[in-house]
N, C-alpha and C positions, 0 to 999 in steps of 0.2 A: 658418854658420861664423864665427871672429872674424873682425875685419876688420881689415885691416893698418894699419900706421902714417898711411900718405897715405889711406887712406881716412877716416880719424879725425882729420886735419889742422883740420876745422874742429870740430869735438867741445870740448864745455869740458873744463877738465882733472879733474873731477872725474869724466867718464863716460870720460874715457882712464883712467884711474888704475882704476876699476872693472873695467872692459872687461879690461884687461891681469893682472888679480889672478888672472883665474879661468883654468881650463884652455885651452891654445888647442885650438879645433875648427876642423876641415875642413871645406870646403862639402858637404854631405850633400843631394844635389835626390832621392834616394828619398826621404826621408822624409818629403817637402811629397805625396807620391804616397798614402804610409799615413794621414794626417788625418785621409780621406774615402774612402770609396769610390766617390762618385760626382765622385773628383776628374779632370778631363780635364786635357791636355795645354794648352789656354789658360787654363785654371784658374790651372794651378802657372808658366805663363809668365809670365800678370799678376804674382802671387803675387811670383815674383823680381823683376822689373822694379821692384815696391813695395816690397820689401825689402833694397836697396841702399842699405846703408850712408851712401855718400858723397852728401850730399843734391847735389852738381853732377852725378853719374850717374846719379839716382835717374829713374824715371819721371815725366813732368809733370801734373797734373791730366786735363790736357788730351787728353795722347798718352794715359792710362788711360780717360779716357772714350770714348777711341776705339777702345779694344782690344777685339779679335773677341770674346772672354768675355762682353761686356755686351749683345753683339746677341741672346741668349737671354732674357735679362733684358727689354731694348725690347721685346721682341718679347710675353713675355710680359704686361708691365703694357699695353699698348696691345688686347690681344684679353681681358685677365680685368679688370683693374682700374682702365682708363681711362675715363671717360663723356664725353671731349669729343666723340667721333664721335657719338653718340647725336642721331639725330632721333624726331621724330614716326611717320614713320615707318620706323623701324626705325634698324638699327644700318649706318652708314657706318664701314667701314674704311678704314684711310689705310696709303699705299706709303711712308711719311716718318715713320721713326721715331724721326726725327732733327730735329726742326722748327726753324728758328733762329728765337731769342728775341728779344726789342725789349725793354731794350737789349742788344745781343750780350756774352756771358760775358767777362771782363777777367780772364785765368789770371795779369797780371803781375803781382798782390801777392803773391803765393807766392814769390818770388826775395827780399823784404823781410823774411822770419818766420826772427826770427832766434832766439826760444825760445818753449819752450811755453806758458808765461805769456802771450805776445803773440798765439799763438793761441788760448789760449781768449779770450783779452780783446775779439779783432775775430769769433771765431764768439759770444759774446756781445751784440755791440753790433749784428751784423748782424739776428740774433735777434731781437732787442728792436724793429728797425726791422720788419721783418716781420709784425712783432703782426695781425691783424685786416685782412693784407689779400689773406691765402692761403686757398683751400678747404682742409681737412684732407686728405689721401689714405686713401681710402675702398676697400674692397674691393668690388666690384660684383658682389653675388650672384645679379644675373640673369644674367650672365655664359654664352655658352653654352661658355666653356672654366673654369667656377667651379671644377665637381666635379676635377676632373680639377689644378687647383693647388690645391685646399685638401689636396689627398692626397698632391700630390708633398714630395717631401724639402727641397724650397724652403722651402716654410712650413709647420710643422707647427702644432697647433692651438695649442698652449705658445706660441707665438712670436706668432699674431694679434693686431694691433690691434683695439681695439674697432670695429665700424663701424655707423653710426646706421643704415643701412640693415636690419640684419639684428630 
């Protein structure tokens, strides 16, 4: 729906001015339902929490990576397309699909991004520093849950990254 005045308080005036030109719409939560058919109920919850207007109400990085929606997601890259468990012999599963990193995630630059410019400037410059010292993310086709996501509605074959493996 549109979003009211005090939610657009911090909005430059160029995207109030826009915003206000066009018809006002009511919030409509059917219709984040109709998208997908395989939308669920934390689907379309994430969904709103991420689509609030007002970036001081909006959902944090943070509190989204922690939304029940993405534990299917974990769940999945750690049993199809993770190989850190991987030994010799055989495939160790981990209870932790949540591993904390070294050095721990810092969500507080995100309170400083005050235009999009400034975002792509620092997902740029972060990029740039990453060069050469990440594995690529690879689909693991020995996988013994491979067949079974390469068919779901997650990832269709259109949508595959290349992976040296195959």
């Amino acid at each position: 729906g549109t979003p009211s005045l005090e939610a657009m308080r911090t909005a430059c005036e160029g995207a109030k001015a826009h915003i206000l030109r066009g018809p006002h719409k009511q919030p409509s939560l059917p219709v984040l339902y109709t998208l997908s058919s395989q939308a669920t109920h934390e689907a379309v919850h994430l969904l709103c929490r991420m689509l609030v207007f007002d970036p001081s109400k909006r959902i944090s990085a943070k509190d989204a990576l922690a939304h029940p929606y993405l534990d299917e997601g974990r769940l999945r890259y750690h049993t199809c397309m993770c190989k850190c468990f991987s030994t010799s012999t055989g495939r160790v599963y981990t209870s932790d699909f949540e591993p904390i990193t070294n050095p721990k995630f810092d969500d507080t630059f995100e309170k400083n991004l005050s235009s999009v410019r400034q975002v792509k400037e620092i997902i740029h410059q972060f990029l740039e520093q990453q060069k050469g010292s990440r594995v690529p993310l690879c689909i693991n086709p020995q996988s013994a849950a491979f067949k079974s996501f390469i068919s779901s509605t997650v990832a269709q074959p259109s949508e595959m990254p290349p992976s040296p493996l195959v």
